[in-house]
C-alpha positions as CSV (number, residue, x, y, z in Angstrom):
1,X,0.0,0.0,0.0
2,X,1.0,3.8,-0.7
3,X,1.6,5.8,2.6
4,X,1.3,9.6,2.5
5,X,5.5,10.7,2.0
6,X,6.2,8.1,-0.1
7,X,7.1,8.7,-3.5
8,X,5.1,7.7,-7.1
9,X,5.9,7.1,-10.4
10,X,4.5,9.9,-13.1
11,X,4.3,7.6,-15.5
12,X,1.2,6.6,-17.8
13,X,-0.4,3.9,-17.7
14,X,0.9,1.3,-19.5
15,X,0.3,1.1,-23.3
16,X,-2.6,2.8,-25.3
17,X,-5.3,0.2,-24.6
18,X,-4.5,0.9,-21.0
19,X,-5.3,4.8,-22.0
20,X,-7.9,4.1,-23.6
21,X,-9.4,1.9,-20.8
22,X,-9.1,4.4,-18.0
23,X,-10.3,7.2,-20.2
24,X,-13.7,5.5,-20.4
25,X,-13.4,4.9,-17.0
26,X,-13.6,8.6,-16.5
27,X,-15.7,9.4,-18.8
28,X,-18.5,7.2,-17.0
29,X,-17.6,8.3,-13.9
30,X,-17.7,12.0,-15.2
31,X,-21.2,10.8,-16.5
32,X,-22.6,9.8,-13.6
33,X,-21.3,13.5,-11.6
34,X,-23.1,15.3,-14.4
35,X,-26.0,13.5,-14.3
36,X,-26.3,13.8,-10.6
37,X,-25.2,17.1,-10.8
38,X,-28.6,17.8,-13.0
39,X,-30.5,16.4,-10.6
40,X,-29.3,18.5,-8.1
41,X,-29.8,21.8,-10.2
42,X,-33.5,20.8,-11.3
43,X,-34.2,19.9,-7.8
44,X,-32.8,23.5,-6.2
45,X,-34.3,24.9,-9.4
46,X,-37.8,23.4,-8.8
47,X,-37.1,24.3,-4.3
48,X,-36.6,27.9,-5.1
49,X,-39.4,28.4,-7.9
50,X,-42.2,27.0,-5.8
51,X,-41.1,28.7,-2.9
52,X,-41.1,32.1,-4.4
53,X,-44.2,32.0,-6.1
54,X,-45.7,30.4,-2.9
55,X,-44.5,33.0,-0.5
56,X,-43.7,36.0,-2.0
57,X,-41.0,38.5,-2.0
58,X,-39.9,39.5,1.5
59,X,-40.8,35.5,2.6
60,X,-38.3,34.4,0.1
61,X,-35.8,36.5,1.6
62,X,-36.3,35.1,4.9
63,X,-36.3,31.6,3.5
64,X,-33.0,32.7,1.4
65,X,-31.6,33.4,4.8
66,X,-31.8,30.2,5.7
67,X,-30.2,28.8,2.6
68,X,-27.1,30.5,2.9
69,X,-26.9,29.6,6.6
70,X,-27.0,25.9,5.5
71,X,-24.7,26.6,3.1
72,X,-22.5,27.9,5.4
73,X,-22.7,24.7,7.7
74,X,-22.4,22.5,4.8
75,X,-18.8,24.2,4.5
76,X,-17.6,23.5,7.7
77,X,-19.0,19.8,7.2
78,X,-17.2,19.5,3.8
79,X,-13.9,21.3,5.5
80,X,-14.0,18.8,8.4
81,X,-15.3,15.7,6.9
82,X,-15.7,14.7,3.2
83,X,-13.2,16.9,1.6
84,X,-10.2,15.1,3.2
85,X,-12.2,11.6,2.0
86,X,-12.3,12.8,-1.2
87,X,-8.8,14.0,-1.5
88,X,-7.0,10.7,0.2
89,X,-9.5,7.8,-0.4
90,X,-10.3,8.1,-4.1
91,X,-9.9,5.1,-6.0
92,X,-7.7,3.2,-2.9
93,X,-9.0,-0.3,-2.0
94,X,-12.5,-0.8,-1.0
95,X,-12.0,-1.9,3.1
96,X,-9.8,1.3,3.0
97,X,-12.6,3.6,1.6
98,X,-15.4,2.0,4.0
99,X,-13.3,2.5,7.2
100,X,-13.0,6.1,5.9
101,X,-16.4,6.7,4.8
102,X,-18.1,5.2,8.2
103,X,-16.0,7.9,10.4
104,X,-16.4,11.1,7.7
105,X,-20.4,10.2,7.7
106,X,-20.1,10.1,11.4
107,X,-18.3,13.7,11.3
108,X,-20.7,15.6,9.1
109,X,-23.9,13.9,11.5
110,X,-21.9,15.1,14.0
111,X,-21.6,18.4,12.8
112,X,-25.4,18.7,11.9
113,X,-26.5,17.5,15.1
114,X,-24.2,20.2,16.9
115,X,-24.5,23.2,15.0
116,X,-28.2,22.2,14.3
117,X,-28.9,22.2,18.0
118,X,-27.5,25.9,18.1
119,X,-29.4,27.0,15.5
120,X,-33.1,25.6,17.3
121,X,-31.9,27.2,20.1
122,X,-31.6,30.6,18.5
123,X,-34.0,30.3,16.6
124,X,-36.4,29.9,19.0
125,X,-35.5,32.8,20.8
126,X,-35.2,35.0,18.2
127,X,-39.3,34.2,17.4
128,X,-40.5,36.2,14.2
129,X,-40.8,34.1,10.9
130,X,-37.0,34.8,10.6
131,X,-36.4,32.9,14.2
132,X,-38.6,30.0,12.9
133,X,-36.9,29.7,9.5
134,X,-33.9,29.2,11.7
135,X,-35.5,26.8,14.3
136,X,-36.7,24.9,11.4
137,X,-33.1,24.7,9.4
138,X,-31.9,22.9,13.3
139,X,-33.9,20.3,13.3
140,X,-32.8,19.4,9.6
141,X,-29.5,20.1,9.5
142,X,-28.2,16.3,10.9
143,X,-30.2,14.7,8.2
144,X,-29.4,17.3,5.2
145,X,-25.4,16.9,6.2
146,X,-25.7,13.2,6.0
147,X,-26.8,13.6,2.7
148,X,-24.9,15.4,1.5
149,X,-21.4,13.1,3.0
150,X,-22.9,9.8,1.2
151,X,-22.6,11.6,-2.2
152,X,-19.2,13.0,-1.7
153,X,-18.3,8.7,-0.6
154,X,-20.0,7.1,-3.2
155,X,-17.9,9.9,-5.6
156,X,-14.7,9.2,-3.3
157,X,-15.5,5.9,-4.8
158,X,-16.2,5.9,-8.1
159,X,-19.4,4.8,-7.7
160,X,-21.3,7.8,-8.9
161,X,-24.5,6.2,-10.0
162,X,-25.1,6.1,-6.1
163,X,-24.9,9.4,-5.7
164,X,-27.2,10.1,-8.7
165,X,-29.6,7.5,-8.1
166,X,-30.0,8.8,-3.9
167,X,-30.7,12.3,-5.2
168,X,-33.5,10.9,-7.4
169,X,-35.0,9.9,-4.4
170,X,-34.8,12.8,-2.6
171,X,-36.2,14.9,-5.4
172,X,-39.1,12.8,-5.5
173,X,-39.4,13.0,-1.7
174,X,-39.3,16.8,-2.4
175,X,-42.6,16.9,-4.1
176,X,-45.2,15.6,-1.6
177,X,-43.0,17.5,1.0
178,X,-43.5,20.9,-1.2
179,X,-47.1,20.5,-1.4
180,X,-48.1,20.3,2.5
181,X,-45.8,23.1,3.3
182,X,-47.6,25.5,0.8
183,X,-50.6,24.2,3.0
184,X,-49.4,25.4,5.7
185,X,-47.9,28.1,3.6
186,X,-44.8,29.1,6.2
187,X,-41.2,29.8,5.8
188,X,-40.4,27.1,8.7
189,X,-43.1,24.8,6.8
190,X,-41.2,25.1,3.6
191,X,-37.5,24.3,5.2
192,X,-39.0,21.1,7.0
193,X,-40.5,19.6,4.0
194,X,-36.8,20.4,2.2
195,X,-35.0,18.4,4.9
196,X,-37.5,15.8,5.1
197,X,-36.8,14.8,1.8
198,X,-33.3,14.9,2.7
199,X,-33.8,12.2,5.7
200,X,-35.4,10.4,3.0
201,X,-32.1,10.4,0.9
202,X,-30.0,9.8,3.7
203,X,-31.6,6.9,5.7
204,X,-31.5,5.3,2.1
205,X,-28.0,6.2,1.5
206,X,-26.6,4.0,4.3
207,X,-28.6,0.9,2.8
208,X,-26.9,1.7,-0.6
209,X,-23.3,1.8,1.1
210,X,-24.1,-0.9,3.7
211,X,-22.6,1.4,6.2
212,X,-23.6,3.2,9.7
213,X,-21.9,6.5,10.0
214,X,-19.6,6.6,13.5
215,X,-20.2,9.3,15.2
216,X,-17.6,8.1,17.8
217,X,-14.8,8.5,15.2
218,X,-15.8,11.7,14.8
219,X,-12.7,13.1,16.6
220,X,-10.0,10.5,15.4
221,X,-10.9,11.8,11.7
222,X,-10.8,15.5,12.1
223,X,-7.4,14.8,14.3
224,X,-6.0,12.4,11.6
225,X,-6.9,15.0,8.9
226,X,-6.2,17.8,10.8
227,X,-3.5,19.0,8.4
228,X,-5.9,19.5,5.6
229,X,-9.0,19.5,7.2
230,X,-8.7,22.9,9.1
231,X,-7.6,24.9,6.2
232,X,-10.5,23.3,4.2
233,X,-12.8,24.1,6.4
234,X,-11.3,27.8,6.7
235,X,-11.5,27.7,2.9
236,X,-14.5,26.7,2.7
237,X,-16.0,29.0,5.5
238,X,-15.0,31.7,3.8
239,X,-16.6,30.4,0.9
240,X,-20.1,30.7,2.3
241,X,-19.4,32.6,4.9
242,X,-18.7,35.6,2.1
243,X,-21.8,34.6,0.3
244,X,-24.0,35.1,4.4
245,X,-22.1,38.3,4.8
246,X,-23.3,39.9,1.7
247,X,-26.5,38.7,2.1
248,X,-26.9,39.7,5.5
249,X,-24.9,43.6,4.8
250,X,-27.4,43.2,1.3
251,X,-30.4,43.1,3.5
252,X,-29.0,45.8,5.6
253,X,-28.3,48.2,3.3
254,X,-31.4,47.8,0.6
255,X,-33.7,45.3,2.7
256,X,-34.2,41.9,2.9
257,X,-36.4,41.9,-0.3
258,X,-32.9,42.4,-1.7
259,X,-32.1,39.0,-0.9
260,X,-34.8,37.6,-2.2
261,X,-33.8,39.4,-6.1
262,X,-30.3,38.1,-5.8
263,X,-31.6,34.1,-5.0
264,X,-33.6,34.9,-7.7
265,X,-31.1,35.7,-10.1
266,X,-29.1,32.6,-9.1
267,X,-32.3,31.1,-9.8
268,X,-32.3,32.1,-13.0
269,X,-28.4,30.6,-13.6
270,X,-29.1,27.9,-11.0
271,X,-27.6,24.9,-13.7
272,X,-24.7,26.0,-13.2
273,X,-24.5,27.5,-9.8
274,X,-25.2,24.0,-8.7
275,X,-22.6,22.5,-11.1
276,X,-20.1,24.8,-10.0
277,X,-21.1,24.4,-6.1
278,X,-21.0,20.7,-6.0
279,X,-18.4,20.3,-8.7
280,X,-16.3,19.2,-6.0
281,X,-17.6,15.8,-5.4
282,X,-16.4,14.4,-8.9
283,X,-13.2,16.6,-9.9
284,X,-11.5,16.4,-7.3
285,X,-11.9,13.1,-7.0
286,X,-10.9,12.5,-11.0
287,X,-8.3,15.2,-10.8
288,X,-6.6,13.3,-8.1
289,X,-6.7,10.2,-10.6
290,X,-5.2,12.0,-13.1
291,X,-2.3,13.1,-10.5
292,X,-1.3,9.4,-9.6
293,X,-1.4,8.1,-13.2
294,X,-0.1,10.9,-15.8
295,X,0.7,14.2,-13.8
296,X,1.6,16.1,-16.6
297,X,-2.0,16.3,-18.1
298,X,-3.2,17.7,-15.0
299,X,-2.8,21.4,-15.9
300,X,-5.3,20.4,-19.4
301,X,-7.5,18.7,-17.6
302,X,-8.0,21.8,-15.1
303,X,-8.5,24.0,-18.0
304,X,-10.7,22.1,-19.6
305,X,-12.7,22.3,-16.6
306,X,-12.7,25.5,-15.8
307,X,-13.2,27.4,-19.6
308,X,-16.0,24.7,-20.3
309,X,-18.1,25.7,-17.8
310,X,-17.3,29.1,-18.0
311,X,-18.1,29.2,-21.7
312,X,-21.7,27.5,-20.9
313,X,-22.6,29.8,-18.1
314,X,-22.0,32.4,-21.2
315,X,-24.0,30.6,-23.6
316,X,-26.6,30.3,-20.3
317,X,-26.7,33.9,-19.5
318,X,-27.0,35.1,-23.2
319,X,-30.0,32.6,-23.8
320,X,-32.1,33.9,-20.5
321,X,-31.1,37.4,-22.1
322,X,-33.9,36.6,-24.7
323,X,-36.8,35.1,-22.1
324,X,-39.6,37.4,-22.5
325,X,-40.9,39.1,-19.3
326,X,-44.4,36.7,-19.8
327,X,-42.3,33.9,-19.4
328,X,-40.5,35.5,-16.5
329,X,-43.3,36.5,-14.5
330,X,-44.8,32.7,-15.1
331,X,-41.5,31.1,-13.6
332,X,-40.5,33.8,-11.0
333,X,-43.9,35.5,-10.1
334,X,-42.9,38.7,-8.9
335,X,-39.8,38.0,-8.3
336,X,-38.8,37.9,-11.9
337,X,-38.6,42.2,-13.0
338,X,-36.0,43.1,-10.3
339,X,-33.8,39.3,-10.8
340,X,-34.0,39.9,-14.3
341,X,-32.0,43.4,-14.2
342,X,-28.9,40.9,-13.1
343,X,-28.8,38.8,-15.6
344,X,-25.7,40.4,-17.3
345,X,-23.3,40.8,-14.2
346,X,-24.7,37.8,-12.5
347,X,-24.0,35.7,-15.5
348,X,-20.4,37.3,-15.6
349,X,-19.8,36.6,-12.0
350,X,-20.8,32.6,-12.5
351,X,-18.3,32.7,-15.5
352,X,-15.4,33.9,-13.4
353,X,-15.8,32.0,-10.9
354,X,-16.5,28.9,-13.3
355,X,-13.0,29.5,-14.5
356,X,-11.2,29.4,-11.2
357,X,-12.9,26.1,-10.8
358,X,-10.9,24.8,-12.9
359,X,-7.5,25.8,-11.0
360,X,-9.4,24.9,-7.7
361,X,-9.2,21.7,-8.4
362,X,-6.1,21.5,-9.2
363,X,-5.0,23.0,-5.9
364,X,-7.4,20.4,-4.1
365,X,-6.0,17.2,-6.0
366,X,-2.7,18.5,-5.1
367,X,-3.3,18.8,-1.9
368,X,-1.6,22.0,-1.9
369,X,-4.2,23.2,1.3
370,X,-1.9,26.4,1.8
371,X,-2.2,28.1,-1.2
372,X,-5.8,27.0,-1.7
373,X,-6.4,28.6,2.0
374,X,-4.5,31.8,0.4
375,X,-6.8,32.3,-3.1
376,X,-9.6,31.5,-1.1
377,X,-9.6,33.9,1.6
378,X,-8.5,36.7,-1.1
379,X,-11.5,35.4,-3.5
380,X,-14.1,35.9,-0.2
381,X,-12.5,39.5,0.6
382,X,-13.2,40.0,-2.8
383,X,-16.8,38.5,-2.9
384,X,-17.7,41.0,0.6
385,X,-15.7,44.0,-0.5
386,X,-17.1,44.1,-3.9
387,X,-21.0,43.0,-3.1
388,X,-21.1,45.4,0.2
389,X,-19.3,48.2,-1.8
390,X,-21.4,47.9,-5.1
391,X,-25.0,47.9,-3.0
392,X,-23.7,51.0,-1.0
393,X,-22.9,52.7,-4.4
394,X,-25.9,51.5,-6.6
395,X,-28.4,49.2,-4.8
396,X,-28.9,45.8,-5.9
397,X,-27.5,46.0,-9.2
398,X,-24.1,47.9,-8.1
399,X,-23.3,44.8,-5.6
400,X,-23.8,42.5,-8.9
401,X,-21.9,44.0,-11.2
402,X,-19.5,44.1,-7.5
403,X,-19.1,40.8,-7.5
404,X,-18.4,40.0,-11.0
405,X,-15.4,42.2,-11.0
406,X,-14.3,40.4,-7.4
407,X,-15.2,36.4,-9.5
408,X,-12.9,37.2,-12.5
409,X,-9.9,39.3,-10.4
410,X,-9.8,36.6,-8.2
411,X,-10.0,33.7,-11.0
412,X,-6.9,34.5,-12.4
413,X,-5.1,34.6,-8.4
414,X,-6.3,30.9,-8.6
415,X,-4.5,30.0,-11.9
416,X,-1.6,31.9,-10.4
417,X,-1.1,29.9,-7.4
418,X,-1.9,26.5,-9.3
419,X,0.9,27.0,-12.0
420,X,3.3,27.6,-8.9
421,X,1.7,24.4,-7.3
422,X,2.3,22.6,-10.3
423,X,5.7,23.9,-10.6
424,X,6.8,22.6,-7.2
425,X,4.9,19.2,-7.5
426,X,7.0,18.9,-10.8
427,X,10.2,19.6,-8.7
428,X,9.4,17.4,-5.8
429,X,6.6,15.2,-7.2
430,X,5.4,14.0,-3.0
431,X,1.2,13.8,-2.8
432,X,-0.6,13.5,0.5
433,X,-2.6,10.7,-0.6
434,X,-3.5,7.7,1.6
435,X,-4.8,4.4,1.1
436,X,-4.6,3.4,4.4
């Protein structure tokens, strides 16, 4: 077996039918992420169209409160948990990856039960429909957590049909859930039924895996992957936690219907947003395949990546630019006239960051946490400075067009950094992988 420090090979795999072979290989498995990865975007499509047109403006923004909270959870879940699993148990032998994958389930439960319990606690103080929403998003953060860990193992390894085939069921959980919260036709109602369907998808997740998360090796993983774990889960906190601050300043400084016009704009590119939020759980995974077995096409492989999906955000953006207001207003309600004003920057914005993608996973396959810590924590200065800054100087609109500028300076910082990484991995070719 290969212990993190020692050193690999960088050569390809043996012969062209051996190429060929483990390019179909990835091309399935690439299949699979895509296909889940639609699933997911038609699922938080369908989630944030009902739920506008069911609630209106101002409850949407409450509700979209409580969606970039979770998001900001699920960061510190992925920091602590699957992003290390990903990173050091794809593709290693199977007794290796379910030892691994019982104790990182166990971390992100553990994480959701914790942080859950602060947020009931809060939230039920708070009162309001904005203390609800939040007491609401507790009780469902353990279950939506687990989810969200069995798709990142069955990616870790390479089972992706898993992944795709448990987010099915969740999205068909979704819709009887849906329909009794617009019953009941309240924020808390509507994040219930979202991480209801969730438990769904989760209790099913560890009969597909045939494994029981271990909430007692909680602490023995994060200490074991402490050395990457803690900068991914600053990484990633900053990730989110830029994305809460500029909703929360955004709310401030134009009101909280603001927040409900900017979901609604990712609403609009949601495809992709999902894509590029979730690409993590099959390219990081391939891109550390690509490292052990030909570590020179890395850098093409990243590019590929990252202009693809840039260049179909574009394509995306430009064909919404033509949806007449009708059409809009049947999707969005009346959501649809102010989201539709950031089309252009907001398109822009999912571009650049679709690029840096690319070199973001690069860094993760690398394992080069340090200078992934670095780009990120410039990128989310960035995200805050330039979406506080634009609403201040022209509402809504201004901290769009804010953020764009902030996506695309902070792309190339990422391309920067992973042409040094690969420069150094070149010169001293050690990866911290692990198979045991």
């Amino acid at each position: 077996m290969t212990a993190e420090g020692e050193k690999t090979t960088t050569a390809d795999p043996a012969g062209p039918a051996a190429r060929r072979t483990a390019k179909r290989a990835m091309a399935g498995r690439l299949s699979w992420g895509l296909a889940d990865q639609a699933v997911c975007s038609m699922t938080n499509f369908a989630v944030g169209i009902y739920v506008a047109r069911s609630l209106g403006l101002a409850a949407f923004g409450v509700f979209s409160l409580a969606w970039v909270t979770y998001g900001v959870v699920l960061s510190v879940s992925r920091g602590l948990a699957t992003d290390p699993l990903v990173v050091r148990f794809s593709g290693v032998p199977v007794a290796s990856w379910r030892a691994a994958a019982a104790r990182s389930s166990g971390t992100a439960l553990g994480v959701g039960t914790a942080v859950g319990a602060v947020c009931l606690v809060v939230g039920l103080s708070l009162g309001s429909r904005v203390g609800s929403a939040f007491a609401g998003l507790g009780v469902v953060l353990p279950a939506l957590l687990l989810q969200d860990a069995w798709r990142f193992s069955f990616f870790a390894a390479g089972t992706g049909r898993k992944a795709f085939v448990n987010d099915v069921l969740g999205g068909v959980a979704l819709v009887p859930a849906m329909v009794l919260a617009a019953r009941v036709g309240s924020v808390a109602a509507f994040v219930l039924a979202w991480g209801a369907a969730a438990a769904v998808a989760a209790g099913y997740g560890c009969l597909q895996s045939g494994i029981r998360p271990r909430l007692t090796g909680a602490r023995e993983w994060v200490r074991e992957h402490r050395d990457l774990g803690y900068r991914y889960l600053v990484e990633n906190v900053g990730v989110s936690g830029a994305a809460q601050l500029r909703a929360y300043g955004l709310g401030l400084i134009v009101g909280v219907s603001a927040v409900g016009v900017v979901r609604g704009a990712e609403l609009l590119l949601g495809p992709f947003l999902a894509v590029l939020m979730g690409l993590s759980l099959v390219t990081v995974a391939e891109a550390a395949r690509v490292l052990r077995r030909a570590p020179h096409r890395l850098r093409v492989f990243c590019l590929l990546l990252g202009g693809g999906q840039a260049a179909a955000a574009l394509l995306w953006g430009a064909a919404l630019l033509l949806v007449p207001d009708r059409a809009g207003e049947l999707v969005l309600g009346d959501v649809w006239g102010s989201a539709s004003e950031l089309i252009v920057p907001a398109t822009l914005g999912v571009a650049g960051a679709s690029l840096g993608v690319g070199a973001a996973v690069g860094l993760r396959a690398l394992a080069a946490a340090r200078r992934s810590l670095r780009c990120q924590l410039f990128a989310s200065t960035c995200y805050v400075g330039g979406g506080l800054g634009g609403a201040a100087m022209g509402g809504t609109v201004g901290s769009a067009w804010g953020v764009a500028a902030a996506t695309i300076l902070s792309s190339a910082v990422w391309w920067l950094q992973l042409r040094s990484a690969l420069r150094e991995h070149h010169e001293n070719p050690i990866p911290e992988v692990r198979t045991s």
